[in-house]
C-alpha positions as CSV (number, residue, x, y, z in Angstrom):
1,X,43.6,94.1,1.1
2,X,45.2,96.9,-1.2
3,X,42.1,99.1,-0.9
4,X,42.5,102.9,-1.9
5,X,45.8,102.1,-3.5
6,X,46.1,102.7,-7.5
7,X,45.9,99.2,-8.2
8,X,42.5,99.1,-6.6
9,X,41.0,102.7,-6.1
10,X,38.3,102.4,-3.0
11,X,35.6,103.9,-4.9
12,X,35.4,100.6,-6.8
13,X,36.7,98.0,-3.9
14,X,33.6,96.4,-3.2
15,X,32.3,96.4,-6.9
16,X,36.3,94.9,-7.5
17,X,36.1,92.7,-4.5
18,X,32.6,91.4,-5.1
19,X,31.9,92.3,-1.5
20,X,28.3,92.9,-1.5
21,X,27.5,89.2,-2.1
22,X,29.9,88.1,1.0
23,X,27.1,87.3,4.1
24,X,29.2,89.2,6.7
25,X,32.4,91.5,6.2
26,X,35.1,91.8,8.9
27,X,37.1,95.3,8.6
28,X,40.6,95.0,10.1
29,X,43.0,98.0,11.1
30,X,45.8,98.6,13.3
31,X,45.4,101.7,15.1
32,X,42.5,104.6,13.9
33,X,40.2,103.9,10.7
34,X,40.9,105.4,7.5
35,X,39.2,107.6,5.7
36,X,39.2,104.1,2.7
37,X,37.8,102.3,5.8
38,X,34.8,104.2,6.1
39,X,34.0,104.7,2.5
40,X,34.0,101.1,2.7
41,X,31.7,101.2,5.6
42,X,29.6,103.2,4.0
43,X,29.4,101.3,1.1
44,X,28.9,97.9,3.1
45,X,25.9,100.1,4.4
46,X,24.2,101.0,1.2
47,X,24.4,97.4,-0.1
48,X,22.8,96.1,3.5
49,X,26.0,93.6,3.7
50,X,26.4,93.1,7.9
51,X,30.0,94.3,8.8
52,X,32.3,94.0,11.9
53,X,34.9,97.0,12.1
54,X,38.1,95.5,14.3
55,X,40.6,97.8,16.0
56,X,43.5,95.5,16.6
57,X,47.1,96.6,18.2
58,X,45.1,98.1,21.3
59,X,48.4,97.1,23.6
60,X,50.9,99.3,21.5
61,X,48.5,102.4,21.5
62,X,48.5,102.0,25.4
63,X,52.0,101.6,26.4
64,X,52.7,104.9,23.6
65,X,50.2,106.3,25.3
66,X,51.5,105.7,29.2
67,X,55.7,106.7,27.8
68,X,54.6,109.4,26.0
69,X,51.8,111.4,28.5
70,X,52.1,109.2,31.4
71,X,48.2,108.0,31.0
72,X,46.9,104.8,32.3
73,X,45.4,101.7,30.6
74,X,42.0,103.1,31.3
75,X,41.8,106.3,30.3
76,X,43.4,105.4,27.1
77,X,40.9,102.4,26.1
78,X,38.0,104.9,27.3
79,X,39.7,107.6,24.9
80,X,39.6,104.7,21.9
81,X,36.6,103.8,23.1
82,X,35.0,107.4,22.9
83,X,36.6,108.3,19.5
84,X,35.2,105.0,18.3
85,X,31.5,106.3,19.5
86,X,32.2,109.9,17.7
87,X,33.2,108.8,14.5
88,X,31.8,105.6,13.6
89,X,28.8,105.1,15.7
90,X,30.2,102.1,17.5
């Protein structure tokens, strides 16, 4: 928690945090993944520490998604789902 904020600048989180000696890391955000989030991806990635990156909130993006364009569940999660491909190789 509190990563890329002054108190803890994310070029320093995991050194901070002490994460490269945890066995697995689980990465947590609501909606898309920060531009901190992947740093710390990347990071997790040079120190070979095994990570899970977890989109939570899913249901809010799909009912925006259906009031606001009138799209269904399924295109939506296949939208999330192809963004997360794109970006972040997941």
């Amino acid at each position: 928690p509190g990563a890329g904020t002054a108190a803890v600048p994310s070029e320093t989180y995991i050194q901070d945090m002490g994460l490269r000696y945890f066995d697995k890391l689980l990465i947590v955000t609501a909606g898309r993944f920060t531009s901190t989030e992947v740093e710390i991806r990347a990071e997790l990635e040079k120190h070979q520490v095994p990570f899970y990156m977890v989109r939570t909130k899913l249901d809010i993006d799909v009912w925006n998604n259906k009031e606001d364009n009138g799209s269904e569940e399924k295109a939506t999660l296949d939208l999330i789902r192809e963004d997360l491909q794109a970006n972040h190789g997941v």
